[in-house]
N, C-alpha and C positions, 0 to 999 in steps of 0.2 A: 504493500500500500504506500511507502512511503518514496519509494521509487517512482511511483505511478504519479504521485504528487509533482516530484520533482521534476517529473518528466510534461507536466501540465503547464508548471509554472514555468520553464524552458520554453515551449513553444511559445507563452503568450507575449513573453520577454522578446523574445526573435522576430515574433510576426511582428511588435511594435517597433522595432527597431528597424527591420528590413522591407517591412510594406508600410508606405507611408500615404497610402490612396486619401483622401478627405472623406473621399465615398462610402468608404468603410466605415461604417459609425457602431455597429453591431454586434458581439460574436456568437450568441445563446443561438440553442435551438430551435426556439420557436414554439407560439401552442399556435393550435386551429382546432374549432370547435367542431365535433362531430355531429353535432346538429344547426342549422339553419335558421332555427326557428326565434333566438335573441336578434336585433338588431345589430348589423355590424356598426365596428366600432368607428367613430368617424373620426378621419386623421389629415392633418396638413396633405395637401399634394405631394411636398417633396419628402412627404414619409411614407408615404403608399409601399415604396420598395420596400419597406422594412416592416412592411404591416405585420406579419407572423413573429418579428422582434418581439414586434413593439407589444402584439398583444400579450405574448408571456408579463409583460412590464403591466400593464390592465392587469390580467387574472389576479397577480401576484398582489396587486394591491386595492384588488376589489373588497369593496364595502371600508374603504378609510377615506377619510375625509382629509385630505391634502393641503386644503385651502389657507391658505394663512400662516402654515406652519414652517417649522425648519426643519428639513429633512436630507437625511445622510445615506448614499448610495455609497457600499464597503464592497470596492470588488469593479471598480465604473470603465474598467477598460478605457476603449477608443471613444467613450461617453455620449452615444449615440442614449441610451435609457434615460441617463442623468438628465441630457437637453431635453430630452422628449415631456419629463415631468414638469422640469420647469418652464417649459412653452406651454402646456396642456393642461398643468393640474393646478397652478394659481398659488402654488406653497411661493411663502415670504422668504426664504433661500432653500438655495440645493446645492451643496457639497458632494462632489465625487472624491470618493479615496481610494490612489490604487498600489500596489509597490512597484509596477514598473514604472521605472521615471521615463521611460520613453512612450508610453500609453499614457502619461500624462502628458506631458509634448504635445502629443498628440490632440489630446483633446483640448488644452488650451488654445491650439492652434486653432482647432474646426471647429468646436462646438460652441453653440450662443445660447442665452435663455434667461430671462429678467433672473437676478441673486444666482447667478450660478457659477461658481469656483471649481477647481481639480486642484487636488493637494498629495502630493506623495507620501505614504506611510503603510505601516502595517497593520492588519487587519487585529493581530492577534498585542497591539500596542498601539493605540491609537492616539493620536496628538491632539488629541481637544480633551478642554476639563468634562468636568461632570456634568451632568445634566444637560447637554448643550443643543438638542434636537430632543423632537417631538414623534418623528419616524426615519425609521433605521430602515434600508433594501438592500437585501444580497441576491441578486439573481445569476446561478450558474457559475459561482467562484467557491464557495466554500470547499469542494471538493480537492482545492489545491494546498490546504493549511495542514500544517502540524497539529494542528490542537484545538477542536471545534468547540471545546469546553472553553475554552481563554478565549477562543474569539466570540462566544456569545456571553461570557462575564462581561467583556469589554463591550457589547453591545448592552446591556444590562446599566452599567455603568454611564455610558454616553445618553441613555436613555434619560429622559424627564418622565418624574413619577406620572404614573396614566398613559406616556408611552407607548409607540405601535413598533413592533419589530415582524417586517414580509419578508418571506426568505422562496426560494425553487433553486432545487440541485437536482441531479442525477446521483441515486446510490446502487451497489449492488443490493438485488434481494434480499439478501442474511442479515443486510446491515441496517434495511429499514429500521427493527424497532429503537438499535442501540443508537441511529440518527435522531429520532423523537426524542429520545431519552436525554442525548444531547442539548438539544435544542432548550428545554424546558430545566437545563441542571444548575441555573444561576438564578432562577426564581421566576423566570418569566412564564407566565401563564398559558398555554393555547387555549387558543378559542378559533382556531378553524387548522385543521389539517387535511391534506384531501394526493393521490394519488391520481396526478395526470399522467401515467406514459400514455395513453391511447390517443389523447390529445397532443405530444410532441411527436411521437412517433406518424402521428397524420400530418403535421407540419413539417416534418423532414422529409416525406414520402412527396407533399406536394411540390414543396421546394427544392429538391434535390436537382434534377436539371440544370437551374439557375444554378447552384451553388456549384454544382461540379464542371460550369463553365466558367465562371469566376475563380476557381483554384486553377485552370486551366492558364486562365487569363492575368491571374495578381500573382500567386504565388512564385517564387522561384524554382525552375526545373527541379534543382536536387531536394529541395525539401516539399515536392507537392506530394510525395509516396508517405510522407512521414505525414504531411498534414490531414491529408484524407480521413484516418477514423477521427482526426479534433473535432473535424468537419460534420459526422457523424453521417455522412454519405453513404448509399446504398450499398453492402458487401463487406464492411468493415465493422469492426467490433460494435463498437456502441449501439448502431442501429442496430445492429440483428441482437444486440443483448435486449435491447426493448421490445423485438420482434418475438422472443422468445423468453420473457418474463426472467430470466436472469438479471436483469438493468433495470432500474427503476427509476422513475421521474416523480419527488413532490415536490410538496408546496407547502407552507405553513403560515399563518397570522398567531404572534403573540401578542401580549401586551406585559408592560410594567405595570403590577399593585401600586398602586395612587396611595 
C-alpha cells in the first residue's frame, strides 16, 4: 500500500511539472448519474468539458450550503474543483491546498474565482490555525497519504465547530469498512455515506474515448503506458477493479459537534 501511494503521489508531481496545458483543470474520475430522471446540473459553457468532473464536485457536496462561507479544498490539484466552487457556489473564500508546488503553479497561473487562493502544504500538517473554515473537500486525493487518521484530525482541527467535512476516494473492497472507521476517528460525525462505483465507473465508460485521446495527445510518449491505469481507462487496473467489485468508489458528509 505504501508503494502504491508513492507511486500516486509520483505521477501527480510529474504530470504537474511536465504537462502544463491550462486546459487541464481536472484529474478525478468522474460521476454520471444512472438515471435521467434529476435535472442536469447547469454549468458555465467553458465547463461543459469537465461536466463529469465537475459533477463528482456536486455529489460530493450535495445538501451543504456553501454560500457565505470559507471553505478549504485539501488535495486541489491543477484547481479546476476549487475554481469551479468559487464561481458556482457563492462561498466568501476558497482555498486550495496541495503539496505539489508545481500543481500549484499551476493553478495560480489558470485558475480564477471571487476569494480564491492555492497554497502549498500538507494534507497531513496543515498551515492554517484552528478553526479557520466552515467546509473542508477532499475529492480523489486521500488515497495518496500516509496516515488518513492525521489527515482527518487535521481536518477536524481546521474545522469551525458545526463544521462540514465532503470527502470521495476510490478504496479496495477489504478496506471499505477500516476507511469509514477512519474517517469518523477524530470525532467527526457522519451523516451521509453512500457507495458510488456504478456511478464512476458509468462516467469512465462514457468518457473514456475522450480521455484516451487526450493521453494520446498531452501526455508524453514514454510515460502514456504508465499513465493509462491513473487515467482509469478501459483494460487497466482501476476500471476493471470497479468492473469487478474488487475497487471501490465512496463518498462521505461529516460534520464537526458545534
Amino acid at each position: 500500500m505504501r508503494l502504491r501511494q508513492l507511486a500516486w503521489r509520483a505521477c501527480y508531481e510529474l504530470l504537474a511539472a511536465r504537462v502544463r496545458r491550462p486546459e487541464w483543470a481536472f484529474m478525478n474520475y468522474g460521476y454520471a448519474p444512472l438515471e435521467d430522471a434529476a435535472p442536469p446540473l447547469v454549468l458555465e459553457p467553458a465547463d461543459e468539458v469537465d461536466r463529469l468532473c465537475v459533477q463528482l464536485y456536486a455529489h460530493t457536496l450535495e445538501g451543504v450550503d456553501v454560500a457565505g462561507t470559507d471553505v478549504l479544498e485539501v488535495g486541489s490539484g491543477r484547481g479546476g474543483g476549487a475554481s469551479w466552487v468559487a464561481r458556482s457556489l457563492a462561498p466568501r473564500s476558497t482555498t486550495g491546498l496541495d503539496f505539489s508546488g508545481a500543481a500549484v503553479g499551476l493553478a495560480r497561473r489558470d485558475r480564477r474565482g471571487p476569494g480564491l487562493r492555492f497554497v502549498r502544504g500538507d494534507a497531513q500538517a496543515m498551515p492554517f490555525p484552528d478553526a479557520s473554515f466552515d467546509v473542508v473537500v477532499n475529492v480523489e486525493s486521500s488515497h495518496c497519504y500516509g496516515s488518513v487518521e492525521q489527515f482527518v484530525a487535521e481536518v477536524h482541527r481546521v474545522l469551525r465547530p458545526g463544521g462540514t467535512f465532503v470527502w470521495a476516494d476510490l478504496r479496495s473492497a477489504e478496506d471499505v469498512v477500516a476507511t469509514r472507521a477512519q474517517l469518523a476517528s477524530s470525532g467527526l460525525v457522519p451523516v451521509r455515506q453512500r457507495d458510488i462505483t456504478a456511478e464512476v465507473l458509468h462516467a469512465l465508460r462514457l468518457d473514456d474515448a475522450r480521455k484516451a485521446e487526450l493521453v494520446r495527445a498531452w501526455i508524453p510518449r514514454p510515460f502514456q503506458r504508465v499513465f493509462r491505469p491513473f487515467a482509469g481507462l478501459e483494460g487497466t487496473r482501476n476500471h476493471e477493479g470497479f468492473a469487478d467489485g474488487s475497487l471501490r468508489y465512496l463518498s462521505a458528509r461529516l460534520v464537526r459537534p458545534a
